[in-house]
N, C-alpha and C positions, 0 to 999 in steps of 0.2 A: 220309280227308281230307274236309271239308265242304265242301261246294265250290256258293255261289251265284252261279249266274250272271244270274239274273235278267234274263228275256229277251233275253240276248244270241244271239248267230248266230252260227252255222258251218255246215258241209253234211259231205257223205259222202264226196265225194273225186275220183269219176270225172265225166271233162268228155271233152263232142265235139271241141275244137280239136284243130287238130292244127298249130297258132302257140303253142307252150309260154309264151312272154312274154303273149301273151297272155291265156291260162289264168292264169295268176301275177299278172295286173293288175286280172282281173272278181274275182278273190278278196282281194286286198287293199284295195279299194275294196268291197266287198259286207260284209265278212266282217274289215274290221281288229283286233279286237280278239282273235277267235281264228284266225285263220289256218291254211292246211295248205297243203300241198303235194297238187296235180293227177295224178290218175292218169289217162293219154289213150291209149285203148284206137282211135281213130282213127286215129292216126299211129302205131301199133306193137302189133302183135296180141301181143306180150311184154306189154307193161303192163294184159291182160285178166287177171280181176279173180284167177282160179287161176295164170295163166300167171309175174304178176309175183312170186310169192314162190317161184317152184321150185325156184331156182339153191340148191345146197347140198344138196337131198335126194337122198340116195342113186337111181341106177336111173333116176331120172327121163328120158324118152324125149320132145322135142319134134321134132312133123313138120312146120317151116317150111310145106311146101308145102300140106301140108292144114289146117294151121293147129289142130293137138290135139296134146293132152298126155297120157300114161300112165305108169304105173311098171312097169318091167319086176322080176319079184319070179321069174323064173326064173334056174336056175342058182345057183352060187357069189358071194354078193354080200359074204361077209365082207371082204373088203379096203374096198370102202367101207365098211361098216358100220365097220370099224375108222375108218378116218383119222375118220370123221363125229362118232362117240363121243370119240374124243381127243380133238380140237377143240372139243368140248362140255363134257368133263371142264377143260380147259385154260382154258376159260373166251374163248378167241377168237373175238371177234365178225367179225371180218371176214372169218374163212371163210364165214358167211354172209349177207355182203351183200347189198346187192340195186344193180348195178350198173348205167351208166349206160344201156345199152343197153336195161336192163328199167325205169328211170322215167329219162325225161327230165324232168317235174315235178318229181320232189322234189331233183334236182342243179339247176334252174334256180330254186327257190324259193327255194332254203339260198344258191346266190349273190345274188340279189334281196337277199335279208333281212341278207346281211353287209355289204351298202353301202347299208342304207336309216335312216330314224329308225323305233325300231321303241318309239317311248314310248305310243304307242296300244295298244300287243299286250300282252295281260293274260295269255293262253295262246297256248303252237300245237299243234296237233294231228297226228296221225299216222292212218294205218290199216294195217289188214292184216288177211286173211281168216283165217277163227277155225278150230282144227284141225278141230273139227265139218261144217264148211261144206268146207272143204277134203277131207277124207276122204271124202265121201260126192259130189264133184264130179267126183276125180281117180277115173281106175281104173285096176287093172292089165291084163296083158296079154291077160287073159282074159274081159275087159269087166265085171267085178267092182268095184265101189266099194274103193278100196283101206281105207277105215273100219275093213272088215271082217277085215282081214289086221291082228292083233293089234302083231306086230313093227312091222310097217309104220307102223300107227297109234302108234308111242312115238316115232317118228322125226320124224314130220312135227308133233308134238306141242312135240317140243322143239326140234325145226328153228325153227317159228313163233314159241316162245321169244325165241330166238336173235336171227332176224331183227328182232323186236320190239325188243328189247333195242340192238341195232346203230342200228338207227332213232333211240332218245331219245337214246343216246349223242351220232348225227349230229348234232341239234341241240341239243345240249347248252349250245352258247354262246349260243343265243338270250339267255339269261340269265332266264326263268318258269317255269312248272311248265308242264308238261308232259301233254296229253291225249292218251291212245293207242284208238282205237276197233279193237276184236277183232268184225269181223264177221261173224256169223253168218244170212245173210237164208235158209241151210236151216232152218231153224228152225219156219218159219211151213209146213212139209211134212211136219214132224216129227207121228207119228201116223198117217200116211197109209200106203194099202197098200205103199208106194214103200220106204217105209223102217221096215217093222212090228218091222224085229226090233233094232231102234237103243232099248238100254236108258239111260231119264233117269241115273241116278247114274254111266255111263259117259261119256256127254256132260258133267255135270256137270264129272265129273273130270278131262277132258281139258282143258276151259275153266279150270276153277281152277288147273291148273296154271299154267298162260300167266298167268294176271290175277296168282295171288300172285307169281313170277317179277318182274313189271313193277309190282308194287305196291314190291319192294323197292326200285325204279330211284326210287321217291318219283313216280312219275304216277299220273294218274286214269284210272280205266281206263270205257270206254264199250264196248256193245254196239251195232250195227242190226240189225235186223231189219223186213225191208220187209211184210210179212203179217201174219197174226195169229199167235199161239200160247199156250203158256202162258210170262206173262211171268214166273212163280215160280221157273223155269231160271235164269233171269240173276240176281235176287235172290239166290237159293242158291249160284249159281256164283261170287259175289261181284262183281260190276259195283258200276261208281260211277254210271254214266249208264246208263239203259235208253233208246234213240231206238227211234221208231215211227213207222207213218205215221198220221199226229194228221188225216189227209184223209179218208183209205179204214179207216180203223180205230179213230179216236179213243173211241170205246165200249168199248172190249177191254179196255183198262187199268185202267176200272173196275171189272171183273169180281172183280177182286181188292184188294178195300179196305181189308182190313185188313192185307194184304202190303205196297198202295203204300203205306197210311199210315205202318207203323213203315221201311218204306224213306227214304222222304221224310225222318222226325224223326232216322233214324238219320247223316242226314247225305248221304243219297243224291239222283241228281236225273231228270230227267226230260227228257227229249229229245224237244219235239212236232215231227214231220214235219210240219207245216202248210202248205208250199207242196207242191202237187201236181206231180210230172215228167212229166203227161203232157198231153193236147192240153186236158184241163180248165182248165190254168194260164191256157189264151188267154180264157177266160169269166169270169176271177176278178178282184178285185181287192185289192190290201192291206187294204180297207177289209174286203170281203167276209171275207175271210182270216182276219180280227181278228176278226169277230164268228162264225166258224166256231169258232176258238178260245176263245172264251169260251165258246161251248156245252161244246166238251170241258170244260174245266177247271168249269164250272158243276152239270157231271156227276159229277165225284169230287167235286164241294163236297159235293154229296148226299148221298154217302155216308160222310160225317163227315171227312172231309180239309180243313183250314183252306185257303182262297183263296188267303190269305196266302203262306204258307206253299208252295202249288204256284206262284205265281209266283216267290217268288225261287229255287225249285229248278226253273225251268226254263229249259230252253234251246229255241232256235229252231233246226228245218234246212228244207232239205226234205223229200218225202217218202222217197226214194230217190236214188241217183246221178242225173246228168243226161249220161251218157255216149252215151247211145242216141240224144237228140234231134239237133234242127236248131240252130247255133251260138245264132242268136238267140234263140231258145224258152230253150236253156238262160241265156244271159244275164236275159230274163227272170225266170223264176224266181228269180236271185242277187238281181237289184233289188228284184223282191215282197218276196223272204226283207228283206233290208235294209229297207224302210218298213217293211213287218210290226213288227221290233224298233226304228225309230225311233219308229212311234207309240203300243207299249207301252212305252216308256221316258221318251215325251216327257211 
C-alpha cells in the first residue's frame, strides 16, 4: 500500500504520565491526524515495553515484587502449548488480548475516540514489540534469552501475531486504515558480541511473519528502531515504514541508496525521529529541528533520491519513546514534533 504521508506526525507510543486522560489529550492535540494510543510504563510496570504483550504466552512467570519477567521452559508444558495452538489454529483473538490491567492507554484512547469528531484522523496507529526484540529481551529460567529456545521462539512469534492482529481488530471502527508499528529497537545491537550467534534470515523470518500476518488485516506496517543498524533487515523483512532516529543517526540511512531508493519508489516511507527524547530537546528548537532535517534529507538527495519524493514519503516522530522523561520535557518534544510538521506543511 502506498502510503504518503508527507510530513505528517505521530510518535512511538510510551509516555511518563501517569493521568491516562491526559496522555490521550497531549496526543490528540500534537499528533491528530495520526493518532495512537499511550503506553505508561509510570503508572504500571505491566505496560513496560516486554511486560505489556506477555499475557497469552505460554510459561510466562511475572515477579510483581521484583518487577521481571521470564519463561519458565522447565518441565511438561504441553497443556499449554496445546490450548495456546488451538486458539491460534481457531483463529481467536481474544485469547490474546492485552487487557486492561496491562494498557490503560489504549482502553482510554479507544473510549476518547468513540465520542469524539475524529474527521481530522487520516490514520491511528498501534504498536507492539517485534518477536526479535522480544525474544532476545525475555529469558528463561536459566537466564538464557529465550530467542534461543527454537519452540519457544514459534510461540512468541505467533503469539505477537495474534496480539497484533487483536489490536487492528480493537479499533476497527475508527473507520481508516490502519498503522501498526512492530518494534524492533534490538536491532541497533544486532551484530554485537551480545548477540553474535542471532542469524539475519532467522530474524528476517520471524519479522515477516508478523508483518505478512498484519499485511492481510489491510494495515501498514512500520518498524522503530532507536540506533543504527543495517536498515536492509526491515526492507527485506517487508516493512512499510522504516522510523529512526533522524537526531543521533540521520546519516545511516544514507548508507544504503540504492535500497532506500527503490524502497521509497516502491511505495515505501520513511520515519524521521527528528525530535530528540532527551535533555538535548531543551537546546533545540522547531526551527533548528527543520533545518537539522533538511540536512538529512539533503543527504540522500545526494545520493540520487529525489527531494520530492523523500518528502512526501515522510513521516515525523520523535526520536524514541518519551517514557523515561520528566512529564514536561516529554510534552515538549510532542509540541516541537507538532510545529516541526506545521511548518513543513505550511
Amino acid at each position: 500500500m502506498e502510503f504518503n504521508p508527507q510530513c505528517t506526525a505521530t510518535a512511538i507510543g510510551s509516555y511518563p504520565h501517569q493521568d491516562t486522560q491526559a496522555a490521550c489529550e497531549l496526543i490528540l492535540k500534537t499528533t491528530p491526524e495520526v493518532p495512537f494510543w499511550p503506553q505508561l510504563p509510570n503508572l504500571d510496570y505491566r505496560e513496560l515495553m516486554d511486560f505489556q504483550y506477555c499475557e497469552g504466552i505460554p510459561r510466562v512467570i511475572l515477579d510483581k515484587e521484583e518487577k521481571t519477567i521470564h519463561i519458565d521452559t522447565s518441565g511438561d508444558f504441553s497443556e499449554e502449548f496445546e490450548s495456546f495452538y488451538e486458539n491460534y489454529l481457531a483463529e481467536n483473538l481474544d485469547y490474546y488480548r492485552i487487557s486492561p490491567e496491562f494498557s490503560r492507554g489504549l482502553y482510554r484512547m479507544e473510549e476518547i475516540l468513540a465520542d469524539s469528531d475524529r474527521s481530522s484522523m487520516k490514520y491511528f496507529k498501534s504498536q507492539i514489540t517485534g518477536p526479535v526484540t522480544f525474544g532476545l529481551s525475555v529469558k528463561d529460567e536459566k537466564k538464557k534469552d529465550i530467542y534461543y529456545n527454537e519452540i519457544f521462539r514459534d510461540v512468541i512469534v505467533k503469539g505477537i501475531t495474534m496480539k497484533a492482529r487483536w489490536m487492528l481488530k480493537r479499533f476497527e471502527s475508527m473507520g481508516c486504515v490502519q498503522i501498526c508499528f512492530v518494534d524492533e529497537p534490538v536491532l541497533s545491537a544486532i551484530g554485537s558480541s551480545t548477540y553474535i550467534g542471532v542469524q539475519r534470515n532467522e530474524m528476517i523470518g520471524c519479522m515477516s511473519e508478523v508483518i505478512e500476518a498484519l499485511h492481510k488485516e489491510g494495515a501498514i506496517i512500520g518498524t522503530h528502531c532507536c540506533g543504527n543498524t543495517d536498515w536492509t533487515i526491515l526492507i527485506d523483512a517487508g516493512v512499510d515504514i522504516i522510523n529512526f532516529d533522524a537526531y543521533e543517526y540521520g546519516e545511516t540511512i544514507a548508507l544504503y541508496p540504492e535500497q532506500m531508493k527503490a524502497f521509497l519508489e516502491k511505495g515505501g516511507a520513511l520515519a524521521f525521529g527528528i525530535v530528540p527524547t532527551s535533555d538535548k530537546i531543551l537546546s533545540e528548537t522547531p526551527e533548528s529541528l527543520v533545518l537539522k532535517l533538511n540536512e538529512c534529507w539533503s543527504n540522500l538527495a545526494s545520493k540520487g533520491i529525489s527531494e520530492s519524493l523523500i518528502r512526501d514519503r515522510c513521516l515525523l516522530t520523535p526520536s524514541c519513546g518519551t517514557g523515561s522523561l520528566e512529564v514536561a520535557v516529554a510534552e515538549k518534544v510532542m509540541n516541537d514534533l507538532a510545529e516541526v510538521s506545521h511548518i513543513l506543511r505550511g
